[in-house]
BAVEX-244415 format. One line per field, with one value per residue (C-alpha): residue in three letters; x, y, z. Coordinates in nm, 2 decimals, padded with zeros to 4 digits. Example, Ala and Ser with C-alpha at 12.3 -4.5 7.8 and 13.67 -1.06 7.14 Angstrom:
# residues 2
aa <- (ALA_SER)
xx <- (01.23_01.37)
yy <- (-00.45_-00.11)
zz <- (00.78_00.71)
# end
This chain:
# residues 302
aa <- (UNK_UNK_UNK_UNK_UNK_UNK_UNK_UNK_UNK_UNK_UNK_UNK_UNK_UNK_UNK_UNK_UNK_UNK_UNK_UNK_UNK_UNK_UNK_UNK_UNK_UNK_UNK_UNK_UNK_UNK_UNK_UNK_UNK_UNK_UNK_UNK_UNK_UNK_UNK_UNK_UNK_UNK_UNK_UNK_UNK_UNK_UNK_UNK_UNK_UNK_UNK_UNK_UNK_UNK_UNK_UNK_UNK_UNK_UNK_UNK_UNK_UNK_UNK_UNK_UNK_UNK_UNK_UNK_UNK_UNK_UNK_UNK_UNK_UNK_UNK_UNK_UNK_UNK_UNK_UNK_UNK_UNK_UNK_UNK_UNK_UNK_UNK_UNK_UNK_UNK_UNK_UNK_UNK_UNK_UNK_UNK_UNK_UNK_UNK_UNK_UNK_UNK_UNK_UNK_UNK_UNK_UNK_UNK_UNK_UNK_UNK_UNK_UNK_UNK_UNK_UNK_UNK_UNK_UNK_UNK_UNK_UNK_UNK_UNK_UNK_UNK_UNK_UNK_UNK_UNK_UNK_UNK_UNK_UNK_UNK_UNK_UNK_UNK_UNK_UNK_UNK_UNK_UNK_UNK_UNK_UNK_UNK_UNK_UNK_UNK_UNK_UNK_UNK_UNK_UNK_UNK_UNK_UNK_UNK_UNK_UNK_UNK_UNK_UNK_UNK_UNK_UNK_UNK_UNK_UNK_UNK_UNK_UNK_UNK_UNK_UNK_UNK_UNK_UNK_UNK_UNK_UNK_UNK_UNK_UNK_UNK_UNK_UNK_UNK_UNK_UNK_UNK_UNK_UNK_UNK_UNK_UNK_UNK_UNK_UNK_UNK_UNK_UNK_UNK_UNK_UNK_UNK_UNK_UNK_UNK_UNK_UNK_UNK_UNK_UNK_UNK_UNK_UNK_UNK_UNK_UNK_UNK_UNK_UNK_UNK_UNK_UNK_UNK_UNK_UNK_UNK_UNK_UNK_UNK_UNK_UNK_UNK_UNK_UNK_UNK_UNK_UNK_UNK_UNK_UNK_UNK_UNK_UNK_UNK_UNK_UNK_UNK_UNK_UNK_UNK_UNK_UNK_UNK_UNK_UNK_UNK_UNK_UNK_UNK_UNK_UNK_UNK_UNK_UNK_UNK_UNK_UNK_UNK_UNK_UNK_UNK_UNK_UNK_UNK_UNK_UNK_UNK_UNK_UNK_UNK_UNK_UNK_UNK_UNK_UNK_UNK_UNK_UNK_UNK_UNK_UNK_UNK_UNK_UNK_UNK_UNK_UNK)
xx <- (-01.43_-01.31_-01.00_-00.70_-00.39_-00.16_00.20_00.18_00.56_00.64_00.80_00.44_00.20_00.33_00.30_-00.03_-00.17_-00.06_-00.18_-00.54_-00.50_-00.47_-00.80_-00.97_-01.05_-01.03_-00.78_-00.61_-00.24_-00.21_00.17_00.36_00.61_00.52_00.76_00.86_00.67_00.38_00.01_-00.25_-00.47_-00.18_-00.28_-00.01_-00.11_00.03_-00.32_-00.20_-00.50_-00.85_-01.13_-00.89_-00.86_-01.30_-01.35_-01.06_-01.32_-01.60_-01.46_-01.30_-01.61_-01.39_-01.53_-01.23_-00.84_-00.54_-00.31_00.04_00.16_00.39_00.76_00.81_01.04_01.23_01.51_01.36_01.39_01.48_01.54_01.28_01.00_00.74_00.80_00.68_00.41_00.28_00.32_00.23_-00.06_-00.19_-00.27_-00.35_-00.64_-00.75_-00.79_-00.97_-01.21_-01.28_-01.37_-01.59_-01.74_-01.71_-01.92_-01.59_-01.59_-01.32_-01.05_-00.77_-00.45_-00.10_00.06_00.39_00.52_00.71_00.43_00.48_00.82_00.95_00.76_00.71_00.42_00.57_00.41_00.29_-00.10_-00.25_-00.38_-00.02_00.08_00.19_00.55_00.73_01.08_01.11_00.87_00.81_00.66_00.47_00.33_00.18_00.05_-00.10_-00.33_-00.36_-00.55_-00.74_-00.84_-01.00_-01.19_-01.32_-01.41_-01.58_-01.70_-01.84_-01.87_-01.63_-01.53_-01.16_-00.90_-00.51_-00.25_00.09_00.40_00.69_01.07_00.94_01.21_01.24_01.26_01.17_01.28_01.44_01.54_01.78_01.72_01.97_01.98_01.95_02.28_02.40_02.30_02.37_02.76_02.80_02.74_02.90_03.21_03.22_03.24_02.94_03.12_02.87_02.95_02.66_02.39_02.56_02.27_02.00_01.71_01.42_01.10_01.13_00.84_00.90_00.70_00.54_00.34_00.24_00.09_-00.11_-00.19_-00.25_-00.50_-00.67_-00.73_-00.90_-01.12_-01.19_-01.38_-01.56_-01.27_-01.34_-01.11_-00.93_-00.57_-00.36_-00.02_00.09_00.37_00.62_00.56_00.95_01.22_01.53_01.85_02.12_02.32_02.08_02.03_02.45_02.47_02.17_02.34_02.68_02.51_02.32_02.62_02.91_03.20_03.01_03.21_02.99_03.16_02.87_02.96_02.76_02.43_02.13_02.22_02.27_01.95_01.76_01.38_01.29_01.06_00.94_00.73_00.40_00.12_-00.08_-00.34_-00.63_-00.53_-00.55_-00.85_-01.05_-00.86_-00.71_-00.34_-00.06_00.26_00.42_00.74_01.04_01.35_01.55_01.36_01.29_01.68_01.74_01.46_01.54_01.93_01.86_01.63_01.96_02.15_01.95_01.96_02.34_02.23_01.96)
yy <- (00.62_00.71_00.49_00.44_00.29_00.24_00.20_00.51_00.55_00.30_00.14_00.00_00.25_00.56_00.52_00.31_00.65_00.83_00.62_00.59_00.97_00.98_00.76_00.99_00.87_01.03_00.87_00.87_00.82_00.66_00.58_00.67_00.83_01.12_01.23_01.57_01.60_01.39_01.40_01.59_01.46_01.20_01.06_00.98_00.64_00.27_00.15_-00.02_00.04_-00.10_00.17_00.44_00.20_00.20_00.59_00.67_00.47_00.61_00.96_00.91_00.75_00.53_00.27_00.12_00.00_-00.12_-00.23_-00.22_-00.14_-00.28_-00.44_-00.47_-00.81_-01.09_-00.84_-00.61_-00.70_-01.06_-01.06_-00.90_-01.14_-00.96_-00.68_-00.83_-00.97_-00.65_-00.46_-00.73_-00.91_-00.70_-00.42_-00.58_-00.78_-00.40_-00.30_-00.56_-00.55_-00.20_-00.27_-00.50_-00.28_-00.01_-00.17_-00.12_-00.25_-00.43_-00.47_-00.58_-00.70_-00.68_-01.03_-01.18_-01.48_-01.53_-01.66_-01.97_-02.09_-02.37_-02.44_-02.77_-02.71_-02.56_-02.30_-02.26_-02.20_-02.02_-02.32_-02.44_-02.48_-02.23_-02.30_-01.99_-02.00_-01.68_-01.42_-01.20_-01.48_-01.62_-01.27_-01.31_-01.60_-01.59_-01.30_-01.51_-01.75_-01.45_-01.30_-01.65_-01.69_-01.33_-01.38_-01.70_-01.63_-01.33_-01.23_-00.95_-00.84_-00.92_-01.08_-01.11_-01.08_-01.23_-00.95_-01.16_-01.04_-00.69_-00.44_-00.07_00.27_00.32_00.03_00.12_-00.26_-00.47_-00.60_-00.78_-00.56_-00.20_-00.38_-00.44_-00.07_00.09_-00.08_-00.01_00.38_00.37_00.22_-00.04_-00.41_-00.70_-01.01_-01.29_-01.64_-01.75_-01.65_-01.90_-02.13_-01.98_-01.76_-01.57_-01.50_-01.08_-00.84_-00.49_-00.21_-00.10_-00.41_-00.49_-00.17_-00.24_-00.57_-00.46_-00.19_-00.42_-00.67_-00.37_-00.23_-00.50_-00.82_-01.03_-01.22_-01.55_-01.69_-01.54_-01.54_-01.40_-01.46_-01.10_-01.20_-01.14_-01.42_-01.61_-01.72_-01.50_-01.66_-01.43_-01.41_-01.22_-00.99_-00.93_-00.90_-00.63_-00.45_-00.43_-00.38_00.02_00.07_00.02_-00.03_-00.27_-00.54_-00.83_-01.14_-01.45_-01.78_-02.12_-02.19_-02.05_-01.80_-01.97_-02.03_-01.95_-02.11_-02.30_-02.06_-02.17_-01.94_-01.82_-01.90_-01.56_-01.74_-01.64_-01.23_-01.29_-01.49_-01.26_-00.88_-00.88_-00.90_-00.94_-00.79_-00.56_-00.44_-00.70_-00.76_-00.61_-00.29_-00.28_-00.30_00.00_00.24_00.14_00.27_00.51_00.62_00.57_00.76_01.06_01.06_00.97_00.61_00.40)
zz <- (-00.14_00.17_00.22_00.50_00.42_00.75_00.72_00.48_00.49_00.40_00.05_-00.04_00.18_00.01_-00.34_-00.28_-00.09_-00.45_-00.65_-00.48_-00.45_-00.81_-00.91_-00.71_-00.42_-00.03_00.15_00.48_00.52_00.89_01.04_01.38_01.15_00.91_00.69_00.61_00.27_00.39_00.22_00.34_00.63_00.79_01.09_01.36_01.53_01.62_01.65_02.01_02.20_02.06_02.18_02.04_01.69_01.71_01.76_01.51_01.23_01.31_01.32_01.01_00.85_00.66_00.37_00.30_00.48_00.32_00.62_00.51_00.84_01.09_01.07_00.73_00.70_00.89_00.93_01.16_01.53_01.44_01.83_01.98_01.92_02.15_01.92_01.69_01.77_01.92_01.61_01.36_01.54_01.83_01.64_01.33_01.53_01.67_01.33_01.22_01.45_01.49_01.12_01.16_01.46_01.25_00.93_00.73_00.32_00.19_00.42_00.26_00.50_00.35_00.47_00.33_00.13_00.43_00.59_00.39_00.50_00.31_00.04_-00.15_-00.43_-00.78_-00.83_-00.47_-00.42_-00.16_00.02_00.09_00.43_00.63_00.78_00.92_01.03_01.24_01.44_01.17_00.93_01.21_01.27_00.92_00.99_01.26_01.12_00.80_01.01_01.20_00.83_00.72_01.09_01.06_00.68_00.74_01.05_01.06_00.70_00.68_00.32_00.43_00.23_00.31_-00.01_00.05_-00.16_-00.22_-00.28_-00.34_-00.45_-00.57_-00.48_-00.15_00.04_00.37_00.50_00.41_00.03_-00.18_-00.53_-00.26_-00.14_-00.50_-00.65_-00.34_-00.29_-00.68_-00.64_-00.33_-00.50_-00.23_-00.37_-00.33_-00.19_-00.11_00.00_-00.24_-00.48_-00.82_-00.87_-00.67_-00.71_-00.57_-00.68_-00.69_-00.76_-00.90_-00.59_-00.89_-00.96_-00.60_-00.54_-00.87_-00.75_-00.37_-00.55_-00.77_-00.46_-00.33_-00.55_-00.78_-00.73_-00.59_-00.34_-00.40_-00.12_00.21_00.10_-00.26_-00.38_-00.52_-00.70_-00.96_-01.27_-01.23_-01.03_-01.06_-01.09_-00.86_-01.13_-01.35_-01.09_-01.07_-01.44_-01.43_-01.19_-01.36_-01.71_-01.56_-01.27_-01.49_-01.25_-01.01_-00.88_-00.76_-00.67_-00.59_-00.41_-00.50_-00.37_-00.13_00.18_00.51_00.66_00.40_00.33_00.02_-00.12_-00.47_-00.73_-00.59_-00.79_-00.91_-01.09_-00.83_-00.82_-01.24_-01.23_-00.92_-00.97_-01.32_-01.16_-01.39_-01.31_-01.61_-01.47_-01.61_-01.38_-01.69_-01.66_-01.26_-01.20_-01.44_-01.33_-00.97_-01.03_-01.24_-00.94_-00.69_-00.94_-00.97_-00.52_-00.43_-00.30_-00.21)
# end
């Protein structure tokens, strides 16, 4: 198939062009930035105006979108929430509905467990209510809600999946264990006024690409929305120990509790990306930590 993945740059959109590539089938790498040792056949675009988002699809006769593009996390523009909302939601809704102008397939929108906000439910379902705290969460919400009108609406094969905590080679933004690995190589200590007694619910890049893959290809999507998730909580201090245990010569001091201003984000339930796609993630936090430094390693940082 004939597929485009935006934000092909990025920590997700890159390897998910590769690994598409390597199944076999045609796809288009879309982003405003192309880097030096981009794929063939990138396209250059910020899909900001809608007619130009319409001719692009046609001319590209595509079948199928991934759209992992825009600002990738809370930490990006945190004060610039026009940004954001350009970026995030404007032309997000031009893609969607040049695709549904366009005839498009599956369309398949990458949204964010931050979407959530605090959470309550243990694991937490899709169905939970959607609470942002900050513009970049709200972003993801707001086209949440745009992906279930469109689906139900107008019948579009669209479905949103919410990554959570996703870490690994290739993340550019702000990510506690980059902080960890990259301080450790650096020989700069970790000093955090918390961390003891907390944890997050992390997902190896490897597995959400997997699961971001198997959301678009397999099927049927029996509901709008997917948790695409890692399978436990992660205490902080596992994540130090990790770190110290493949960067010998770490020094990671934690304070007690959860990072100020931090949401109450419980484990995301997976069972519906098992039950619809076959999603299980495989990559261990044991395992993701060590290929992820060794990875560092091998470059001279993160």
């Amino acid at each position: 198939m004939r597929i485009v993945v935006t934000g092909a740059a990025g920590m997700i959109g890159r390897p998910l062009t590769r690994r598409l590539r390597e199944a076999g089938h045609d796809v288009v790498p879309l982003d405003p930035f192309r880097p030096d040792d981009a794929e063939d056949g990138w396209v250059r675009d910020d899909l900001a105006d809608l007619d130009a988002t319409v001719h692009l699809l046609e001319r590209l006769r595509v079948e199928r979108i991934v759209h992992a593009g825009g600002i990738s996390g809370p930490m990006v523009a945190p004060e610039d929430p026009y940004r954001v909302f350009l970026t995030n939601v404007v032309a997000s809704m031009n893609l969607l509905e040049a695709a549904r102008r366009g005839g498009v397939g599956r369309f398949v929108y990458c949204s964010s467990g931050a979407a959530y906000g605090d959470t309550e439910d243990d694991p937490v379902p899709e169905t939970a209510p959607l609470r942002p705290v900050e513009m970049y969460g709200g972003s993801k919400a707001m086209m949440d809600t745009a992906v279930a009108v469109y689906r139900a609406r107008y019948g579009i094969d669209v479905i949103s999946v919410r990554p959570s905590h996703v870490y690994g080679p290739g993340r550019r933004t702000d990510c506690l264990i980059r902080a960890m690995i990259g301080d450790a190589l650096a020989g700069r200590p970790t000093v955090l006024g918390w961390g003891r007694g907390y944890a997050r619910p992390y997902c190896h890049v490897d597995d959400s690409v997997e699961g971001i893959m198997a959301a678009l290809l397999r099927g049927p999507a029996r509901q709008a929305h997917y948790n695409i998730a890692g399978d436990q909580m992660v205490a902080i201090e596992r994540i130090a120990a990790l770190v110290r245990e493949n960067l010998p010569g770490a020094t990671i001091t934690l304070g007690q509790g959860a990072p100020p201003g931090a949401t109450r984000r419980n484990l995301p339930s997976i069972a519906a990306a098992t039950r619809d796609f076959g999603y299980r993630p495989k990559v261990d936090i044991g395992a993701g930590i060590a290929a992820y430094a060794a990875w560092a390693k091998a470059r001279g940082g993160v």
